[in-house]
C-alpha positions as CSV (number, residue, x, y, z in Angstrom):
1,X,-96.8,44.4,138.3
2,X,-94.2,41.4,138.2
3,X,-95.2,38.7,135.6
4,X,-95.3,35.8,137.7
5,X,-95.8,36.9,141.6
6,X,-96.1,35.0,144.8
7,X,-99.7,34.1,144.3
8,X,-98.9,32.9,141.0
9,X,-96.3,29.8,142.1
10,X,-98.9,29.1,145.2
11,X,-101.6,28.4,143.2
12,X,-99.4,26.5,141.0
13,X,-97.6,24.0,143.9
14,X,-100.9,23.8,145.6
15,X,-102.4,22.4,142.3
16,X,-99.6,20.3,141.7
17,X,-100.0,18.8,145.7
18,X,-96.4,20.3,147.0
19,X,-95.8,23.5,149.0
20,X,-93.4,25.9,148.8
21,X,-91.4,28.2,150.7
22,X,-90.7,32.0,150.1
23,X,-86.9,31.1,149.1
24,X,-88.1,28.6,147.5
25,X,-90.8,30.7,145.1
26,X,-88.2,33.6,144.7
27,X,-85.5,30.8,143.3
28,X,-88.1,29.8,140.8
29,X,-88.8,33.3,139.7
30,X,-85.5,34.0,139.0
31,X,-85.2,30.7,137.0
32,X,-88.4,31.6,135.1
33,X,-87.2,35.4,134.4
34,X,-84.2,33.4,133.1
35,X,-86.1,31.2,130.3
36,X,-87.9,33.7,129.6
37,X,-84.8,35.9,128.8
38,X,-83.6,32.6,126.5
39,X,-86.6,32.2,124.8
40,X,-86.5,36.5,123.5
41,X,-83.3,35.2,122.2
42,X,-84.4,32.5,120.2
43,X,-86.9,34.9,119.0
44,X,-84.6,37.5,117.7
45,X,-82.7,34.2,115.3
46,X,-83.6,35.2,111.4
47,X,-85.8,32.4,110.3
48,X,-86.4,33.8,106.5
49,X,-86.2,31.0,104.2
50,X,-85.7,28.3,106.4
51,X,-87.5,25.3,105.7
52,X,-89.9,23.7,108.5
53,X,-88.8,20.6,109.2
54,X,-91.2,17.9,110.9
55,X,-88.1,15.0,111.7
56,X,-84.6,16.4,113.0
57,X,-82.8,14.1,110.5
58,X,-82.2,15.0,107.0
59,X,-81.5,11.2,106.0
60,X,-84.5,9.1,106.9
61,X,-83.7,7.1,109.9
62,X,-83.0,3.9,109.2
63,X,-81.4,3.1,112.5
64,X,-85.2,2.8,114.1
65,X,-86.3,-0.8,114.3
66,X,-89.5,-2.5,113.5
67,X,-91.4,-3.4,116.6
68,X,-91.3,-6.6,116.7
69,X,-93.7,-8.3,119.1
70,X,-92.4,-10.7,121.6
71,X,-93.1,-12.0,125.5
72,X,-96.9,-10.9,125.6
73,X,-99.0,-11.0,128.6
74,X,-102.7,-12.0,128.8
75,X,-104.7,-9.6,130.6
76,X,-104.6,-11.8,133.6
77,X,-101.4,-12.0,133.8
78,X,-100.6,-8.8,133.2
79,X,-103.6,-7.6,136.2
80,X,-102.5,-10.9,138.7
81,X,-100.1,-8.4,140.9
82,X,-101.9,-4.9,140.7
83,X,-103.5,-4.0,144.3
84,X,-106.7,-2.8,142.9
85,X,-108.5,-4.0,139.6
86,X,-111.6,-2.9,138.4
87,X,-113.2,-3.7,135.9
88,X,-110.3,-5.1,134.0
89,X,-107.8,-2.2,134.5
90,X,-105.6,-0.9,137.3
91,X,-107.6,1.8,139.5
92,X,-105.4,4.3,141.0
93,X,-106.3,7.1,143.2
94,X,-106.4,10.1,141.6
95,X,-103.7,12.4,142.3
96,X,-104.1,15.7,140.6
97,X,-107.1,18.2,140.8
């Protein structure tokens, strides 16, 4: 049995609201089988001894600026143009499942 089949990628575009075609699902198996291949090879990299490290920068990063806060909106303001306001926030129709 394949890993990730026809049925699989269906489900997943009809959740996500889009359809897809036969070419379509077999491009994105091949792409998958493909990261999948890449992660194995990250897996097989000796780790032993390596430190975790929680920031990609060894130096802290000093280039980051404070926020500074500047131009703020009331509520109003910030709700005068939105098409549909309830209860004081922006109602949207929901979109996924």
């Amino acid at each position: 049995m394949e890993k990730f089949s026809n049925e699989y990628f269906r489900k997943l575009a009809n959740d996500l609201k889009f359809d897809l075609s036969n070419e379509e699902i077999e491009e994105l198996k091949k792409d998958f089988v493909e990261v999948e291949k890449q992660v194995e090879l990250f897996e097989t990299i000796d780790t032993e001894g390596v430190e975790p490290m929680v920031y990609p920068f060894e130096a802290p990063t000093a280039f980051l600026r404070e926020d500074v806060v500047a131009d703020v909106l009331d509520q109003k303001e910030a709700l005068e143009n939105a098409p549909d306001v309830r209860m004081g926030h922006v109602h949207v129709p929901k979109v996924v499942k």
